[in-house]
C-alpha positions, 0 to 999 in steps of 0.5 A: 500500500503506498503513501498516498493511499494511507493519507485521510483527508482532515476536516477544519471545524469552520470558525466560531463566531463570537456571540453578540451581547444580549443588550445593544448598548448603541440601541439602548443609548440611541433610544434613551437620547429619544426618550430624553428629548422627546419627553423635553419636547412635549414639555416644552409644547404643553407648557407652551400651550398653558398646560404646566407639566415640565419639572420646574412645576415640580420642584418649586414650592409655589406650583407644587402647591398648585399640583392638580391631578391633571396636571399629574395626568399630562406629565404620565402621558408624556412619560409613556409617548417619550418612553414608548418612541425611545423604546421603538427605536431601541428595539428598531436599531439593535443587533441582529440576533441569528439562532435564537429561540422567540421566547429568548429573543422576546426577553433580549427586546424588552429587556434593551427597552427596560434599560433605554427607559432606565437610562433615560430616567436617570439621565433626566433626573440628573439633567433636573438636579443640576440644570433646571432645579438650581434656576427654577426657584429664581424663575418662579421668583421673577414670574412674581410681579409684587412681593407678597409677605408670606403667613406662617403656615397653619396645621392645616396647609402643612397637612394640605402640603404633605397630602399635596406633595403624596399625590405628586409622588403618586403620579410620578410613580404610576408616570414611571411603571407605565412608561417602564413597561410601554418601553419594554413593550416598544422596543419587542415591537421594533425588534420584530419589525427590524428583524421582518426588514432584515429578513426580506428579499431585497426588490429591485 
């Protein structure tokens, strides 16, 4: 038998390729920018309309006395359509994930959208605290014309302020579950659209 017949043909196993992270830290960015900026839109145009729902109505003690449920209903609404567009495009702008299983792709889609709308709430806290509340007082301030000296407070108006302040911190929590889960549920709705376009015959 020669040489040549006893060589067996070796097989190379093809290259593994390196899984792609289960968050698209570039999707979750670009939906937590949206979000941020959206939300500052529809700030600016209800507060241009005369609709007072942006932070500065918030943190200043004067308009917090003057919170009222609706006041409280436009800030969630514009918590959930800000959270629902930075979730879409979280989940439309995310990595193509190849070999999975629906139910794991399902997760990884509302899980990058829980985390835009994490990223955009800190972001939007922090944007809050450190440039808007150091000039909401002095804006509140300047708005008032003539000063008016002030009474001491009452048990009454303290207990009208804490009930006050409780209804504010309700509605923000609310605002922050819906729009939590209207992100995450956005973001499964972009994923599923990004992976139709993604899987489609191109047409000439």
């Amino acid at each position: 038998m020669s040489t040549d017949q006893l060589i067996v043909g070796v097989t190379t196993p093809p290259p593994l390729e390196r899984p792609l992270p289960a968050i698209s830290w570039s999707a979750v960015w670009a939906g937590a920018v949206v979000a941020v900026a959206a939300s500052i839109l529809l700030s600016l145009a209800a507060t241009g309309v005369g609709f007072d729902t942006g932070l500065p109505g918030i943190v200043t003690r004067s308009s917090l006395q003057a919170f009222e449920p609706r006041i409280g209903a436009g800030a969630i609404l514009i918590q959930v359509l800000s959270a629902a567009l930075g979730g879409y495009v979280a989940g439309r702008t995310r990595s193509i994930w190849t070999g999975l299983h629906d139910d794991e792709s399902h997760f990884r889609d509302t899980a990058n959208g829980l985390v835009a709308w994490a990223v955009a709430t800190v972001a939007g806290v922090l944007l809050a605290i450190l440039v808007l509340a150091p000039y909401a007082a002095d804006l509140a301030a300047g708005a008032v014309p003539v000063p008016v000296p002030v009474p001491p407070p009452t048990p009454a108006d303290a207990e009208r302020a804490a009930h006050i302040a409780s209804q504010a911190s309700l509605f923000i929590a609310i605002g922050m579950l819906l729009s939590a889960f209207v992100s995450a549920v956005a973001a499964r709705i972009g994923g599923l659209r990004h992976e139709e376009m993604h899987l489609r015959p191109r047409t000439s």
